[in-house]
C-alpha positions in Angstrom: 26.1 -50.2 -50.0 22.9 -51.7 -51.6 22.5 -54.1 -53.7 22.0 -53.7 -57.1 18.1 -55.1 -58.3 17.7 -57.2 -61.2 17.8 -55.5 -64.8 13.8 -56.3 -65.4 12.7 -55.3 -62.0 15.3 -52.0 -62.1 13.9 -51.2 -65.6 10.2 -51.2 -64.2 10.6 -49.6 -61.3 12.3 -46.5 -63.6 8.9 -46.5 -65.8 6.8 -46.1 -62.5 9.4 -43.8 -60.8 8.4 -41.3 -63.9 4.9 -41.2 -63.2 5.5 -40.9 -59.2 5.9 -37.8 -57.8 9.1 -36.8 -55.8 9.4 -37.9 -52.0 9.6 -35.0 -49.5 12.9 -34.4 -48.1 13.0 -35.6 -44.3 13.1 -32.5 -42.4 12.7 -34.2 -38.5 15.4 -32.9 -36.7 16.0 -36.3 -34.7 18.0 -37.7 -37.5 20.6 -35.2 -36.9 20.6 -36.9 -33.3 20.6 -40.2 -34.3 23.8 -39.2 -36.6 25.1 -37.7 -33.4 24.6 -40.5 -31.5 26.4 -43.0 -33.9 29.4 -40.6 -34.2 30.2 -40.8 -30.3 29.3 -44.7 -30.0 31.7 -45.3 -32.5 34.5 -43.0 -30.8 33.8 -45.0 -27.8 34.0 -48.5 -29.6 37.3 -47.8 -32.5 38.4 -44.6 -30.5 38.3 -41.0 -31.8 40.7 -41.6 -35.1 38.7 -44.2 -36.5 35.4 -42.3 -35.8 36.3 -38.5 -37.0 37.5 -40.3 -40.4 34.4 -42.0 -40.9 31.9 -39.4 -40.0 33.3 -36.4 -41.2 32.5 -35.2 -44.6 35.1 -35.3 -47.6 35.5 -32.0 -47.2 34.3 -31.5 -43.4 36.4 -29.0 -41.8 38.3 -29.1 -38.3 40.0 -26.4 -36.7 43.9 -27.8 -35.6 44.1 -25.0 -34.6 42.7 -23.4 -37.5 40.5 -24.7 -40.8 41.9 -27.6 -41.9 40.0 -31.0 -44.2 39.6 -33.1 -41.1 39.6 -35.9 -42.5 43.2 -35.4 -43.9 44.6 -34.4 -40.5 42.8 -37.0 -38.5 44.5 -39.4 -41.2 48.0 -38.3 -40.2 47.4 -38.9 -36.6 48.0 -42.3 -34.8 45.1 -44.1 -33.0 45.3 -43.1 -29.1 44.0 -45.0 -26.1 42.2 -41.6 -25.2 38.8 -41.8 -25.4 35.9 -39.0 -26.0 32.5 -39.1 -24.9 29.6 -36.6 -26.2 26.2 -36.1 -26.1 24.0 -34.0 -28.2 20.9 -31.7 -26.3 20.1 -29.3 -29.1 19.4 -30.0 -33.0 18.2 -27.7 -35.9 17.2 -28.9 -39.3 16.4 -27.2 -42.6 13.6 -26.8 -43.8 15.2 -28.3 -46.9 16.7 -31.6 -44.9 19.9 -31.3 -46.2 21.8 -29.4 -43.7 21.3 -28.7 -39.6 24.0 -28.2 -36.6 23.8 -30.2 -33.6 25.5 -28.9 -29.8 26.1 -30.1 -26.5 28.6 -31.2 -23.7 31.7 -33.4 -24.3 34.6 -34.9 -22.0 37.6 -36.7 -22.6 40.0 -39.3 -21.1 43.3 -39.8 -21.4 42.8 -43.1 -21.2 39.5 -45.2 -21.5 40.2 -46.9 -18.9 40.3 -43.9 -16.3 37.3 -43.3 -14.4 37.2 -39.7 -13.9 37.6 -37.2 -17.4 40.6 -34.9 -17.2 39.0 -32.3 -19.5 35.6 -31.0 -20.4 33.3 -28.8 -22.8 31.3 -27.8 -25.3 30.9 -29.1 -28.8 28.7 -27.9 -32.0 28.3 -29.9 -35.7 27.3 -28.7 -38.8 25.9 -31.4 -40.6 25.4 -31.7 -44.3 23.6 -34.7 -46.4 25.6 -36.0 -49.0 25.0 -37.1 -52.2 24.2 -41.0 -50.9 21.6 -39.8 -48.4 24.2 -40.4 -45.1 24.6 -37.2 -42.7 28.4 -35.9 -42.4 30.3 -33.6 -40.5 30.6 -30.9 -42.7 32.3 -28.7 -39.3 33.3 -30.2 -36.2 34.5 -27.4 -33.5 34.3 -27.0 -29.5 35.5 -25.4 -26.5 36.6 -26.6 -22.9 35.6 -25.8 -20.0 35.5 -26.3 -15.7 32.7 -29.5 -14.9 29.8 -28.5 -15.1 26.5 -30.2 -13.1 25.3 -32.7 -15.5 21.4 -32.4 -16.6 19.5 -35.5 -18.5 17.4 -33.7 -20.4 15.5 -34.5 -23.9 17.2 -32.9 -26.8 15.7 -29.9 -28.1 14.6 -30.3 -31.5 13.6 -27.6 -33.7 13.0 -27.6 -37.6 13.2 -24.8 -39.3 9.9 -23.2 -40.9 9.5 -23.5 -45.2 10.4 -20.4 -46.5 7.6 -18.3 -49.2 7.4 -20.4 -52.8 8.9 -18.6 -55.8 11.6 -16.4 -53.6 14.7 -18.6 -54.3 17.7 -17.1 -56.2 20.4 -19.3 -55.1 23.4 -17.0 -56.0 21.8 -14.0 -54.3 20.8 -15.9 -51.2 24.0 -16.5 -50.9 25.0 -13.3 -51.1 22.8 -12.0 -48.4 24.3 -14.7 -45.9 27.9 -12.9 -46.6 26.3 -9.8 -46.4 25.1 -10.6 -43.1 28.5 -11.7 -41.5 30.3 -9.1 -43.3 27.9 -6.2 -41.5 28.1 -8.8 -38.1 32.3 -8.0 -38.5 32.1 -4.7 -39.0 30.1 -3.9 -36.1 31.9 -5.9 -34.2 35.1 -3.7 -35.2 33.4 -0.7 -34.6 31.8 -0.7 -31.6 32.5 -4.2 -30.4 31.0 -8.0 -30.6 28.5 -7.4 -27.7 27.0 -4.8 -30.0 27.4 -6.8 -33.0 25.6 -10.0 -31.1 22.8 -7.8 -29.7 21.5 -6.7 -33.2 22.3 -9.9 -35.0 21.8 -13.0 -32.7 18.8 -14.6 -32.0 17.1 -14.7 -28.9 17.9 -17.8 -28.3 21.6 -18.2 -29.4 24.4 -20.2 -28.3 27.3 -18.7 -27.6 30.6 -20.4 -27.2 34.2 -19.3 -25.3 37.4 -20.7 -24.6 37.1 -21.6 -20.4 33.5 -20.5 -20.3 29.8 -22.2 -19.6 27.9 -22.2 -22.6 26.0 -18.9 -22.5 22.4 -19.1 -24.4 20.6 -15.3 -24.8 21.4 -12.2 -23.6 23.0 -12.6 -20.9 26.2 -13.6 -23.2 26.2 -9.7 -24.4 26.8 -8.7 -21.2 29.7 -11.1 -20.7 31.4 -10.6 -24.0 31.2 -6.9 -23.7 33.3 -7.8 -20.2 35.4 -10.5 -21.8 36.0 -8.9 -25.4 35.4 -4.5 -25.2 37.2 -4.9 -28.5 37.9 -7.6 -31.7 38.8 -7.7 -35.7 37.6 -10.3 -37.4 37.5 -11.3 -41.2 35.1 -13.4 -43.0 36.7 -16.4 -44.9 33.8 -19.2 -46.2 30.5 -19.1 -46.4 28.1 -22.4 -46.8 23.8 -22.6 -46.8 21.0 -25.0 -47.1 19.2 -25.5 -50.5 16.2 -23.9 -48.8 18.3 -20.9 -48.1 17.3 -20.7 -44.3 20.3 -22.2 -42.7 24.0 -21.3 -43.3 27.4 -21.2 -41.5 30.7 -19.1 -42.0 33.9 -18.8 -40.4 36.7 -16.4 -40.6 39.6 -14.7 -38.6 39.1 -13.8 -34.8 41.1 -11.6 -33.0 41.1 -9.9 -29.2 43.6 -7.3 -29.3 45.5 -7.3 -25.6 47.6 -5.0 -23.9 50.8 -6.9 -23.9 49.9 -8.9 -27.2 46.7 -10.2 -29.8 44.4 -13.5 -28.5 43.9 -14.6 -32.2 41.6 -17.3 -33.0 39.0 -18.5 -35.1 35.4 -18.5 -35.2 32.1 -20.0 -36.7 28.8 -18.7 -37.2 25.7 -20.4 -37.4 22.9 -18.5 -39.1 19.4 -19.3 -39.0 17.0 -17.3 -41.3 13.3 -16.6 -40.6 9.8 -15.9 -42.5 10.8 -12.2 -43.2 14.0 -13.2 -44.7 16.1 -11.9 -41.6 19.5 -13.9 -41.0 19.9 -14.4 -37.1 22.7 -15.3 -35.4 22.1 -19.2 -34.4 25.4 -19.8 -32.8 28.9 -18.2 -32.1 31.8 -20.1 -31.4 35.6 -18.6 -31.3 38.5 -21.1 -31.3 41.4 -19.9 -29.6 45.1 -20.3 -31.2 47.2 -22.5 -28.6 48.9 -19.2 -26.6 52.7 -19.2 -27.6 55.5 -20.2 -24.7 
């Protein structure tokens, strides 16, 4: 917390703060990194309880197994010697600063002693600035995976471009990012999510699955179409950036089966370009745990 500045010198620097004109938001998508990077450092110092309560927003959801306050159902957990490592290779930012999502590989140990990980994946935050200036989690979600080879690479950074002046209409824009997923679900239902994710995703987009290597492009039509010919989904929240370019929803996900429905979650990241065109950032479905 700061420190509070004498009454004179507060008073003073009020007059001059009238006359000064506002400070640009920081857009520079390393600070979602650097947020990363002090989330996982403290999982790896006070273990994973201690971190996901600090670091996720008030009202930051967690899917256990589906959309729950994290922070509440991290609180009625007890600590655990297990110990999770992450590392983040991919950031987007806002053009507004005030929201971005961050993704990359993740392992775990039972123990942190053990020298090997037991378990591995995939992760992705959506990060939102809160009202003291500090970067939260507003959604934490992920999916596991065989080892993969590990690659050090530099994080890909990516900021996303201003939008035209004078186009804002908060409520509407909002409205357009529902509209969006709502015609990505119905799609989806109709002819199936590969058909959904090949008009709506970027070229570029991540896309996440229970058991799978992260899939970036098109190539992850193809295997959806494989892995998921059919799916009915249902849009539940929907969240976006002051600057109206970046936005996240999440809803109902389910694969119907011969012998019985793979239900599950998922979240969508939307990015939103020049023309005003929501694409598909990110895709990530949460499997229920399947019943015994």
């Amino acid at each position: 917390m700061k420190h509070r500045a004498w009454i004179l010198a507060l008073a003073a620097g009020m007059a001059l703060a009238t006359a000064a004109p506002a400070q640009s938001p920081v857009t520079d998508a390393s600070v979602l990194i650097t947020s990363e990077h002090a989330f996982a450092a403290m999982a790896k110092s006070q273990g994973v309880r201690a971190a996901f309560m600090e670091w996720l927003a008030p009202t930051g959801v967690v899917f256990a197994p589906g959309p729950v306050i994290g922070r509440k159902s991290y609180e009625a957990r007890p600590a655990t010697p297990a110990r999770l490592e992450w590392d983040p290779d991919h950031a987007v930012m806002s053009a507004s600063g005030d929201m971005g999502w961050t993704t990359g590989p993740w392992t775990f140990r039972r123990d942190s002693t053990d020298v090997q990980p037991v378990a591995y994946g995939q992760f992705v935050t959506v990060w939102r600035k809160q009202p003291d200036g500090s970067w939260r989690a507003s959604i934490d979600a992920g999916i596991s995976h065989d080892p993969a080879p590990s690659t050090v690479t530099e994080p890909r950074l990516r900021t996303l471009p201003a939008m035209p002046i004078g186009w804002r209409k908060p409520l509407a824009e909002r409205k357009s990012l529902w509209q969006s997923d709502a015609e990505f679900v119905k799609l989806a239902r109709a002819e199936g999510p590969a058909a959904a994710l090949l008009k709506y995703a970027a070229l570029d987009v991540v896309v996440l699955r229970e058991g799978a290597q992260r899939w970036i492009g098109v190539v992850a039509t193809d295997s959806i179409a494989a892995r998921e010919p059919k799916v009915d989904m249902m849009s539940t929240a929907q969240f976006m950036s002051q600057a109206g370019d970046l936005g996240y929803t999440y809803g109902t996900y389910v694969v119907p089966r011969e012998a019985d429905a793979d239900s599950g979650h998922y979240v969508h990241i939307w990015e939103r370009d020049p023309s005003r065109v929501w694409r598909l950032a990110l895709e990530v479905v949460l499997p229920l745990p399947k019943r015994r």
